[in-house]
N, C-alpha and C positions, 0 to 999 in steps of 0.2 A: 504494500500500500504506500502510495506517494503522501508526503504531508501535505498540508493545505499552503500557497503560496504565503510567505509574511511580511514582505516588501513586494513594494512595483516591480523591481528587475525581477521577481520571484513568479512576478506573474505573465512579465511581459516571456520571460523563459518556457510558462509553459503553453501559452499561447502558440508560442510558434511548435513546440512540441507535438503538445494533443490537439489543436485546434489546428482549420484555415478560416479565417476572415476575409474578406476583400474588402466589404464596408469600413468604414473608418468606425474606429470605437474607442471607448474612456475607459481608463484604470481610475474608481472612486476611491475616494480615502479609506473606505473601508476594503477597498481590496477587489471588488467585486468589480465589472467588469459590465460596458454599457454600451449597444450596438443599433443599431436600426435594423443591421443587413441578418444575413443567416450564418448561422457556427455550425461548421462542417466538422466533427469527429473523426481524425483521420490516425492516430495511433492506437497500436495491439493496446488497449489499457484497459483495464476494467472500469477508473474513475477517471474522473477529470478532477484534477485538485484547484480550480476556480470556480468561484461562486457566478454565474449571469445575474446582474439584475433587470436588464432588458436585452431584449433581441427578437426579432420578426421571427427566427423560423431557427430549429434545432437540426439538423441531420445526422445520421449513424445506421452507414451498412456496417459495422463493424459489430461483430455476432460475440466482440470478446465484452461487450461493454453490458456491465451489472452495477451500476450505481448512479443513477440520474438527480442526484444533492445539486447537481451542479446546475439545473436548471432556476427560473426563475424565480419568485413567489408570485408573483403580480402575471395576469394573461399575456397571453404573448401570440402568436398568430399560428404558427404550426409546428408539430414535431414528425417525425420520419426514423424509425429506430427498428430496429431486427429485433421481436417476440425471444424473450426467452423466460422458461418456466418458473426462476426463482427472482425475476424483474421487479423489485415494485416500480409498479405504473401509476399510483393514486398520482405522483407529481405533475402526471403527463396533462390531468384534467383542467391545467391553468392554459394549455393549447385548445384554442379556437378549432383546430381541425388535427385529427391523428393518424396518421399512418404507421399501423404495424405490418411489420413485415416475417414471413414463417422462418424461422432459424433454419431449417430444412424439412425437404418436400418429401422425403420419400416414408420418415416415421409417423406411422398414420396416430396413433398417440400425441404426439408434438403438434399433430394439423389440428386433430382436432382441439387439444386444448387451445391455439391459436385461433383457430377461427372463434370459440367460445370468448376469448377474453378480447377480441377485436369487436366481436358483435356487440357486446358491452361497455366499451371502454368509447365505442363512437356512441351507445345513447347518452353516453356524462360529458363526452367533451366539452370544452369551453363552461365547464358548470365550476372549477377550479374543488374549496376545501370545501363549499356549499355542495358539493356533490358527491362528494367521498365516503360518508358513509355508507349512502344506500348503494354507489357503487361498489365500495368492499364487502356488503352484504351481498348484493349480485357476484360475486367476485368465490368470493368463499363458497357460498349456497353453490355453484359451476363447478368446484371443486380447484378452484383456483385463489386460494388463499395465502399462498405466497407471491403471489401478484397483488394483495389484498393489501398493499404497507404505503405508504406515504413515502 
């Protein structure tokens, strides 16, 4: 596990790491990290050790990625991430529009619990923490309760 950045140069290091940008964006004083454009996930990492506190759109084909902290609090416009079994997705609900995507096609157990927590996770989008519980009941009740976490 990476620590959390604790200086600018800490963060502007892992920006260029784990992240691409193209939009122009702010390092805040508190650390977190402020964008209009979209933050493309492009390293084998499991977290991103920066906080977003704004950005249009999230992206991750990357199937290594298990810890989405890094996202924002406040809505934000879309997310785009590879499904996987032990994901929590509740943070995904502050995106306007969600796209999951199947870690792979051929384990019919994997599809189906994707499509179950996809079908779900599009009726809460854009509903944020106002939405989270009944989505983690939906979530759990599916049999996807490790998808069920904030």
């Amino acid at each position: 596990m990476v620590d959390q950045a604790k200086t600018p140069e800490d963060v502007k290091q892992y920006l260029r790491t784990y992240c691409l940008i193209i939009d122009p964006f702010t390092i805040n004083a508190d650390l977190t990290v402020s964008t209009n454009g979209t933050v493309w996930h492009k390293f084998k990492s499991r977290q991103i050790p920066i906080k977003f506190k704004r950005l249009r759109a999230f992206v991750s084909d990357r199937k290594e990625l298990r810890d989405l902290s890094c996202l924002p609090d406040e809505p934000f416009g879309r997310i785009s991430i590879t499904y996987y079994k032990n994901l929590a997705l509740l943070r995904c609900l502050n995106a306007k529009e969600i796209d999951l995507k199947p870690i792979s096609w051929g384990d019919q157990n994997m599809w189906a619990r994707y499509r179950s927590a996809n079908r779900i996770m599009e009726k809460y989008q854009g509903q944020g923490q106002a939405g989270a519980i009944a989505c983690a009941a939906e979530l759990a009740q599916a049999g996807l309760k490790e998808n069920a976490r904030w």
